[in-house]
N, C-alpha and C positions, 0 to 999 in steps of 0.2 A: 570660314572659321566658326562663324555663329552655327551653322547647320552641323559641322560634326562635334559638338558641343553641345547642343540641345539636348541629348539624351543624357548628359555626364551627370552622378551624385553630386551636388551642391554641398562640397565640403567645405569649398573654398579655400586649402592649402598647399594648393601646387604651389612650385617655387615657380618667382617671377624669372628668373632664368630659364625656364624650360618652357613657359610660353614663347618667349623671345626666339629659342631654338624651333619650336615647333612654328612659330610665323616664318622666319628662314628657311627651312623647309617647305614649307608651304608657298612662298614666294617663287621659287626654284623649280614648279610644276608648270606644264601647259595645261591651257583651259581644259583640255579632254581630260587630263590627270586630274586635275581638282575635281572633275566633274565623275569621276572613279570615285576618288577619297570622299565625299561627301556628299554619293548616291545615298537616299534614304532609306532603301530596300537594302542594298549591297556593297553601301562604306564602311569605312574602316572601323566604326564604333560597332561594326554588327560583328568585325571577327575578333576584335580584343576588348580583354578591360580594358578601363579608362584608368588611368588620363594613358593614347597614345602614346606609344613614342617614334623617333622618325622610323626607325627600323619597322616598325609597323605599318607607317605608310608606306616607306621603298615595299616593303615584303606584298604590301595590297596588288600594287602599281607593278610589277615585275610579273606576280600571278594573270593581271589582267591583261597585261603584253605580250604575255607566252600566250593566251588563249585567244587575242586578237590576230596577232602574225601567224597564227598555226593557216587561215584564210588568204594570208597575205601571199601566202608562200604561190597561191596558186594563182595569182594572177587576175586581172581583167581577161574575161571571155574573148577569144582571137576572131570569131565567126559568129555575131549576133546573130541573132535568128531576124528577119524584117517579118512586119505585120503582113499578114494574108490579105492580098485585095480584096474586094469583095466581087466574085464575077460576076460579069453583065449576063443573066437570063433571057431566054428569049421565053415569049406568051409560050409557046407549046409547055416550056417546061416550068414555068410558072405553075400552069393548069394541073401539068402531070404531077406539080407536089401538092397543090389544092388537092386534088382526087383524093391521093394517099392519105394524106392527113385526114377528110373528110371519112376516108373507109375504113383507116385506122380508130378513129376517135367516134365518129357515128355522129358528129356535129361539126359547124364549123367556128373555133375556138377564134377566130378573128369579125365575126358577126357579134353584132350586141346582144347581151342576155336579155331573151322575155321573160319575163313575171311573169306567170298566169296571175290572173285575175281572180280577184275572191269576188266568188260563187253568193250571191245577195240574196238570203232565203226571208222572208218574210214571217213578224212577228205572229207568234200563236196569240192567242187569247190570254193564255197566263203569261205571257212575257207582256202584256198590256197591261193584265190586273195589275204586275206587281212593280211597271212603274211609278216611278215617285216624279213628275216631273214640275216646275220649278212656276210656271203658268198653270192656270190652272184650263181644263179642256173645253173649247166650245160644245154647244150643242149638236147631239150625233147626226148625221143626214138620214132624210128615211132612203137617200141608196145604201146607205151602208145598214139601217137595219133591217131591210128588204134581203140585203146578202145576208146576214147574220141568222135571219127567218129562214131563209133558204138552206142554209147548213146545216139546219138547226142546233145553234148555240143557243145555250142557255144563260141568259144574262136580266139585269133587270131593264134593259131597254127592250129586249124582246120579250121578256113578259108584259110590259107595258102596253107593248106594240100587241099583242096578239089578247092584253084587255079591251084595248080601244077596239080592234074588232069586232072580238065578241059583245061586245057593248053595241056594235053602229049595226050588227046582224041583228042583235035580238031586239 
């Protein structure tokens, strides 16, 4: 009663006799009919003003019995259909759908997907200049500025490195 009421203008002056009629009414339904009259989508408040009245709900409940027994009419299915076994395969034909599917698709879609692997390239010079990093750097090795000398980058360690040189030559 509360649910096909929810949406009604709050006038407040229905007569108290026609609540009474309309709970008698309303008493006098099976759960599935109440459950018609006071769907929120497609009860009775959606196809009349308010306030109902009973001819409103017979009129709902009649519409919605004609459209239920239209299905009635035709019965429970006489010859269900049973689930399909699953057949037992044998290895040949196992392999022979392995094949297919491998020729059709060009991979086999039941192996685990590899990743390639990212390709680890090695920082340049400017991706070292223009780290910021959080320690501050030890001291360079002279292997690496024997490599650096060898590439010839130009840096202030290998200016350094090829003053000490020309320093220990001359």
């Amino acid at each position: 009663m509360d649910r096909i009421f929810k949406g009604r203008p709050e006038t407040r002056i229905e007569n108290p006799d026609y609540l009474d009629g309309l709970t008698d009414t309303l008493e006098a339904l099976t759960d599935e009919e109440l459950a018609w009259v006071s769907d929120p989508r497609e009860g009775v408040h959606t196809v009349c003003k308010f306030l109902p009245t009973p001819a409103d709900v017979f009129d709902l409940i009649r519409k919605r019995r004609e459209a239920a027994d239209k299905f009635k009419a035709f019965g429970k299915p006489k010859n269900l259909l049973q689930p399909d076994h699953d057949p037992v395969l044998s290895k040949d034909e196992i392999g022979r759908r392995k094949r297919i599917v491998m020729n059709t698709l060009g991979y086999n879609p039941a192996a685990p997907a590899v990743q390639e692997k990212r390709k680890l390239v090695p920082p340049t010079i400017d991706d070292l200049a223009s780290m910021s990093i959080k320690t501050p750097a030890g001291p360079i090795s002279p292997q690496l500025i024997a490599l650096l000398v060898a590439q010839g980058v130009d840096c202030p360690a290998t200016r350094r490195h090829k003053a000490e040189r020309s320093a220990e030559a001359a």
